[in-house]
C-alpha positions as CSV (number, residue, x, y, z in Angstrom):
1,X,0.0,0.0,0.0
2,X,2.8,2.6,-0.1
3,X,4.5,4.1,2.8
4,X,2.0,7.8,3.2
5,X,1.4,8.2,6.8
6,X,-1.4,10.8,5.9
7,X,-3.7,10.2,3.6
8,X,-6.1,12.7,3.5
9,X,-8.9,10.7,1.4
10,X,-9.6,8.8,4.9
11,X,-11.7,11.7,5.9
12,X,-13.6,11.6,2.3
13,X,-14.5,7.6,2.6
14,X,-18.2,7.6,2.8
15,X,-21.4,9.9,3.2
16,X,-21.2,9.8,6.9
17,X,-18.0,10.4,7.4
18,X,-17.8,13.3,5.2
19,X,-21.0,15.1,7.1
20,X,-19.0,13.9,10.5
21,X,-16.3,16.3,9.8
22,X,-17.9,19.0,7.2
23,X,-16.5,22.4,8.5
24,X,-19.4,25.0,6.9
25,X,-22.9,23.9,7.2
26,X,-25.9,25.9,6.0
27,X,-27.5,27.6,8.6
28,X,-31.5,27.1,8.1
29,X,-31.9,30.1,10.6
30,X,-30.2,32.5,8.9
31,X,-32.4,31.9,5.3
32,X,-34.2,34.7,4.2
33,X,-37.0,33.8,1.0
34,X,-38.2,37.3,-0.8
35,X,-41.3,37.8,-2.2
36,X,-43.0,40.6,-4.4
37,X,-46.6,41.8,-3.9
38,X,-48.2,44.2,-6.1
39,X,-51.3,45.9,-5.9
40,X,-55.2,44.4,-7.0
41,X,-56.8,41.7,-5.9
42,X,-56.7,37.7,-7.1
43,X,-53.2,38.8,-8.7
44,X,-50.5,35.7,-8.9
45,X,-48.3,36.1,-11.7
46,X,-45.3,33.7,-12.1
47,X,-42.1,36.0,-12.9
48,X,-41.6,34.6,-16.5
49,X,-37.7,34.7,-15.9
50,X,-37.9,33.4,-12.2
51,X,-39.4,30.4,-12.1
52,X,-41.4,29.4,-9.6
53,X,-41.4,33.1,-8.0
54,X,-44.8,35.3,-8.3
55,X,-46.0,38.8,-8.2
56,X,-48.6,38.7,-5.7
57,X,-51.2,40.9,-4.4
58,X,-51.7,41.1,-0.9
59,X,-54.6,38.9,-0.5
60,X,-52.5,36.5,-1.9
61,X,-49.6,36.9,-1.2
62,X,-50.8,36.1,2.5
63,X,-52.1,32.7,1.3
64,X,-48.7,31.9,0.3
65,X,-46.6,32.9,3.7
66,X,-49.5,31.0,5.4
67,X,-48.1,27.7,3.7
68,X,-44.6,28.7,3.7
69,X,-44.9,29.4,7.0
70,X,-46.5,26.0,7.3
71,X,-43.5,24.4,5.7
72,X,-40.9,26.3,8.6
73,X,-40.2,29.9,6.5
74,X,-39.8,32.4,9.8
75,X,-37.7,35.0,7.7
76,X,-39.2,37.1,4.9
77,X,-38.2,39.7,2.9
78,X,-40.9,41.8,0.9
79,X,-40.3,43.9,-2.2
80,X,-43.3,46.2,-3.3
81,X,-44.5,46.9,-6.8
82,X,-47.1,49.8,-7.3
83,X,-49.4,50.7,-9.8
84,X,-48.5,54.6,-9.7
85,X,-45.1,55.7,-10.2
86,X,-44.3,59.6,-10.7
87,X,-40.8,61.6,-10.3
88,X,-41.0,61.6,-6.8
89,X,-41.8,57.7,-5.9
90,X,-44.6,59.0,-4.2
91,X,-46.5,55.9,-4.2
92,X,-43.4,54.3,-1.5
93,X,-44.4,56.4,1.2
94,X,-47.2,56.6,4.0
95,X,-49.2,53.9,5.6
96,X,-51.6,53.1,1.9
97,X,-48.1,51.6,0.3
98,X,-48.4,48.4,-1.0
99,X,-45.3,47.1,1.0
100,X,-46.2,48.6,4.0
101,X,-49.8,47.8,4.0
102,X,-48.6,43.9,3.6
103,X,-46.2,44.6,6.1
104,X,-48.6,45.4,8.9
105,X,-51.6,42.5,7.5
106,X,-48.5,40.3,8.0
107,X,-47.5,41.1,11.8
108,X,-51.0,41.9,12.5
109,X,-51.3,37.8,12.1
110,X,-48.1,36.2,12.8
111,X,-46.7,39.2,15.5
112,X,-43.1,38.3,16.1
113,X,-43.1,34.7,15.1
114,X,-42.5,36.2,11.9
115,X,-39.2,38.2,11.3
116,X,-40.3,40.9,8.2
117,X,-37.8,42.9,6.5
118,X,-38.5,45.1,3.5
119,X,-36.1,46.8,1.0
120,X,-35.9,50.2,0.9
121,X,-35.4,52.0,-2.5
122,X,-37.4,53.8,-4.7
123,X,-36.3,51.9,-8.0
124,X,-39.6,50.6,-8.0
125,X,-41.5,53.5,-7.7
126,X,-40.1,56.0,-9.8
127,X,-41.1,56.8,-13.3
128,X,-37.7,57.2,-14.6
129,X,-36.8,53.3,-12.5
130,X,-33.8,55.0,-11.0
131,X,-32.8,54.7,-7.0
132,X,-33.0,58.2,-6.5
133,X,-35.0,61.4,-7.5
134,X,-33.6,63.0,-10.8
135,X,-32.8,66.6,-10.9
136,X,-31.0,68.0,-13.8
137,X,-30.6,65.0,-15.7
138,X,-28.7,63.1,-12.4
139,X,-29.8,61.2,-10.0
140,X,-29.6,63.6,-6.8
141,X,-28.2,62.1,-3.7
142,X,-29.3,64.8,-1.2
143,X,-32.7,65.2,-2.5
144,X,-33.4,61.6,-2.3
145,X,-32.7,61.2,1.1
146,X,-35.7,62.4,3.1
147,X,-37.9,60.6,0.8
148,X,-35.5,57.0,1.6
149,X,-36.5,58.0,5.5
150,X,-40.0,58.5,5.0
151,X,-40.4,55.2,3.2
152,X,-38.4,53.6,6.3
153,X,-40.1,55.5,8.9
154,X,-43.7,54.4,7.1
155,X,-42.4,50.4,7.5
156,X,-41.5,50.9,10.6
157,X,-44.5,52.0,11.8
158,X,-46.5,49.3,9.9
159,X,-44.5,46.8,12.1
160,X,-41.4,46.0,10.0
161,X,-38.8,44.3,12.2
162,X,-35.9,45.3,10.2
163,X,-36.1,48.0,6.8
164,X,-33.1,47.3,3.7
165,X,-32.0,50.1,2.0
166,X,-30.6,49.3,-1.3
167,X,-30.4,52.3,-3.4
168,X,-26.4,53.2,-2.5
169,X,-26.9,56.7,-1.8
170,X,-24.2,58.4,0.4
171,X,-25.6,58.4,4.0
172,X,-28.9,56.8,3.8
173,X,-28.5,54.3,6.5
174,X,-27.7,57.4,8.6
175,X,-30.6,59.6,8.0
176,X,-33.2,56.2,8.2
177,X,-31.4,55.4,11.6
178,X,-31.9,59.3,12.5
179,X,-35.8,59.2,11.7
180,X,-35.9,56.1,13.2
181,X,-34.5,57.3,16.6
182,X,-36.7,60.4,16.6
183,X,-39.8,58.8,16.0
184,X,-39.1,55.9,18.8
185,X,-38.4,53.4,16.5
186,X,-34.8,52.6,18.0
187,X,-35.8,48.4,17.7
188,X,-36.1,48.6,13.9
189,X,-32.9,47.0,12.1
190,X,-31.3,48.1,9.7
191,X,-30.0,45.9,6.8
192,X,-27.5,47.7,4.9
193,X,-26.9,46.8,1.4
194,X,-23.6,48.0,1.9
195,X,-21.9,46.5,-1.0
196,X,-24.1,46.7,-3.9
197,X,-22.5,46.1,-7.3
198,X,-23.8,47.4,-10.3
199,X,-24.5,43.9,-11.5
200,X,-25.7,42.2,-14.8
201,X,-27.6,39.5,-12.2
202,X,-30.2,41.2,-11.8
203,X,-31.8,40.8,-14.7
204,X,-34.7,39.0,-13.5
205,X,-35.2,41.2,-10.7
206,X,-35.8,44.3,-12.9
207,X,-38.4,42.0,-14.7
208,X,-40.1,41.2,-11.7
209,X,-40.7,44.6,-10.4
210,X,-40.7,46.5,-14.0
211,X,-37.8,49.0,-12.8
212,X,-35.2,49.0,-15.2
213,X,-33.9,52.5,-15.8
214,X,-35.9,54.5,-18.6
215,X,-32.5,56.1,-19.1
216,X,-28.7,55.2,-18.0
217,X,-27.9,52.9,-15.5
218,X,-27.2,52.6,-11.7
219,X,-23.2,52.7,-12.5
220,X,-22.7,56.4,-10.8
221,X,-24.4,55.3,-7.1
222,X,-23.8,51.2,-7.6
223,X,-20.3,49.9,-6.6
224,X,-17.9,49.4,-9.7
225,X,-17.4,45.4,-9.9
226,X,-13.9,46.0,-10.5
227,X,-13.5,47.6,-7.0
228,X,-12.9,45.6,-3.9
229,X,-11.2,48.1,-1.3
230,X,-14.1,50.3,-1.6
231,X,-16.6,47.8,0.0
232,X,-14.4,48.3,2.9
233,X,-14.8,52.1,3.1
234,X,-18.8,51.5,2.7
235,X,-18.3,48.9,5.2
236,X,-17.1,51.4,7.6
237,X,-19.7,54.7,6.7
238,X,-22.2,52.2,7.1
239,X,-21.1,50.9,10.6
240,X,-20.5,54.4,11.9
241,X,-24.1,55.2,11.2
242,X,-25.7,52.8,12.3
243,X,-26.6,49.5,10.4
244,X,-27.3,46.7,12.1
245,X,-26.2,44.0,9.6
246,X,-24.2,44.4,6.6
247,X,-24.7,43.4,3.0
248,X,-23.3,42.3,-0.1
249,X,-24.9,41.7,-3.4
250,X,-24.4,39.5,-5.0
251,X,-23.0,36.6,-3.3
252,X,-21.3,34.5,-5.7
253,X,-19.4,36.6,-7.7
254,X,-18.7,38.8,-4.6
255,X,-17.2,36.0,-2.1
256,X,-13.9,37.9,-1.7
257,X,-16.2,41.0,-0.8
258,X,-18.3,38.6,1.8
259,X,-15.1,37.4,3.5
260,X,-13.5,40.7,3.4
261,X,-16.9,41.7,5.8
262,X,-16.6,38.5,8.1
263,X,-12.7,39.9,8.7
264,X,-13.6,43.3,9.1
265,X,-16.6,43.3,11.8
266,X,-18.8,41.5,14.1
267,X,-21.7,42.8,13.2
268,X,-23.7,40.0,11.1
269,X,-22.7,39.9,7.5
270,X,-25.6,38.8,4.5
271,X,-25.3,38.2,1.4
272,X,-28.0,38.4,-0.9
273,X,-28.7,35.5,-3.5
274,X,-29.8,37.2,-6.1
275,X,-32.1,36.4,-9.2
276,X,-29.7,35.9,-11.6
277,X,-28.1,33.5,-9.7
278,X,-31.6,32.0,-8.8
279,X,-32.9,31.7,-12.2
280,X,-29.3,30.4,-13.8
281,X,-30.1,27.3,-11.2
282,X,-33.4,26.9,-12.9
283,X,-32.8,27.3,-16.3
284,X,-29.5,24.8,-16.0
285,X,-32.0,22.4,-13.7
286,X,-34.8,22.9,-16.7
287,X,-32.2,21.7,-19.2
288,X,-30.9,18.6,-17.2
289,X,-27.4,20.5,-17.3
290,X,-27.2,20.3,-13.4
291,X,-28.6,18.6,-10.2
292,X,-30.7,21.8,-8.6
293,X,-30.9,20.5,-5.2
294,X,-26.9,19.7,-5.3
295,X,-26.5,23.0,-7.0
296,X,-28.1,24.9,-4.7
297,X,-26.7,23.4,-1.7
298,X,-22.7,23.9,-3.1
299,X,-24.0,27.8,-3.7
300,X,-25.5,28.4,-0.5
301,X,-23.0,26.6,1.4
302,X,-19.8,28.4,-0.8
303,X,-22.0,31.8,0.4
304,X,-21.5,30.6,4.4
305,X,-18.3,29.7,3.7
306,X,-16.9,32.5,2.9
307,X,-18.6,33.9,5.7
308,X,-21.7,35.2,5.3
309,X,-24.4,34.5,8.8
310,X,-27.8,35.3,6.5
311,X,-28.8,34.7,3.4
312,X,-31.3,36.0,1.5
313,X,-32.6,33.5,-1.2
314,X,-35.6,32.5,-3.3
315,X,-34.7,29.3,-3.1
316,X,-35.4,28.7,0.8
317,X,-39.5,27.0,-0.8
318,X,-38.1,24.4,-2.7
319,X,-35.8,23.6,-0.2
320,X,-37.6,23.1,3.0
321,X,-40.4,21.2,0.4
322,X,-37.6,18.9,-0.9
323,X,-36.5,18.2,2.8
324,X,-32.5,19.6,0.9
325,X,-31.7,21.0,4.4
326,X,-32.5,20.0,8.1
């Protein structure tokens, strides 16, 4: 047999063994599934390039979390889509928003057995399907702000346990966590998108909510994907004003940015699993190019791996249905 004193394939034998001594295990806990609720009544429209994902309205949408959170989903993440949009995203704000209204049917029912966080951006909203308001032909940081606040102040008082802003504008996570101090809303989270590149996966995403940009792109407020050091200075602006939890998106192209995070705080790092990752799964699954179950499981557990303690997916469903994760 040779004369290696250490072999390490020992460890790599069998099925049981190799669980035995895994180092990085999915934590079920820390899955987050998203969800996108539009206005109406009786609405449930698959997302033609996200399979098995719908726009919902709220009636319905409540339907589903009921059996999701039948099948174990504790953690939800809502994304709004409203009828009206106009310059100033008017239709994100107040207590008649469609997320928000969801939001408070949902904690009405389920209180604090269900963890609700919302995203925070006006992408959706506005008529030109930019993050921010537009003033003179740019996207105007400043300007945007208040309106950002308002729309996390409005979740917040609909019962949102934790609000996501995702729109990259320079100190948005400080003014929300101002108006959130002032109005005695110190317990809502925040979930900083802190690293958010200016991805092509989000494809599917913009399909799902309709807010692609009429004009340009997001690459003047979005990070620059060839940029790593960067996420660190975000990292720290976003710390020092008061996010709870930090995020990058994506996850799998990003997992240097993820493990940069775990090495640079303590605070809880997330990752978000985005639709183009989601929907490359399906499609490859579709045409009997990959395993999906063994797929997802290598993605979600290369996202913990590289150190990321939540994970917001849309594949938690399928995987608490299949019985893919204890």
């Amino acid at each position: 047999m040779g004369d290696l004193m250490y072999r390490p394939r020992r460890l790599r034998r069998n099925q049981v063994i190799r669980d035995m001594v895994a180092e990085t295990k999915i934590k079920r806990d820390g899955l987050i599934q998203g969800y996108f609720v539009t206005e109406g009544k009786g609405v449930r429209q698959e997302i033609e390039s996200m399979p098995g994902i719908y726009r919902e309205s709220p009636d319905m949408i409540s339907k589903t979390i009921d059996e999701d959170f039948r099948l174990g989903i504790r953690r939800i993440m809502l994304f709004g889509i409203p009828e009206h949009k106009d310059a100033m995203a008017s239709s994100a704000l107040g207590a008649d928003s469609v997320a928000t209204r969801t939001v408070k049917m949902l904690k009405d029912t389920y209180g604090d057995d269900l963890f609700v966080t919302a995203d925070v951006c006006l992408c959706a909203y506005t008529d030109s399907g930019h993050c921010g308001v537009i003033y003179n032909d740019m996207v105007d940081n400043d300007k945007t702000l208040p309106i950002l606040a308002d729309m996390a102040l409005a979740l917040a008082k609909a019962g949102c346990d934790c609000v996501g802003p995702s729109d990259m504008m320079d100190g948005r996570v400080g003014r929300i966590r101002e108006i959130l101090e002032a109005n005695d809303y110190a317990n809502t989270l925040i979930m900083a998108y802190t690293a958010k590149y200016a991805s092509t996966y989000y494809g599917p995403f913009r399909d799902a909510c309709h807010s692609a940009p009429g004009k340009g792109d997001r690459k003047g407020y979005q990070m620059d994907w060839h940029n790593r050091n960067e996420a660190s200075r975000e990292l720290a602006l976003d710390i020092e004003e008061g996010a709870d939890i930090v995020m990058v998106k994506p996850a799998l192209a990003y997992l240097d940015i993820i493990s940069d995070f775990r090495a640079q705080t303590d605070l809880p790092v997330a990752a978000y699993n985005v639709s183009g990752e989601y929907s490359m799964v399906k499609l490859m699954a579709r045409e009997k190019i990959v395993d999906e179950k063994t797929m997802v499981l290598e993605n979600l557990t290369a996202i913990t791996r590289a150190g990321a303690d939540i994970i917001i997916t849309y594949h938690l469903r399928d995987m608490l249905k299949g019985g893919w994760i204890g």
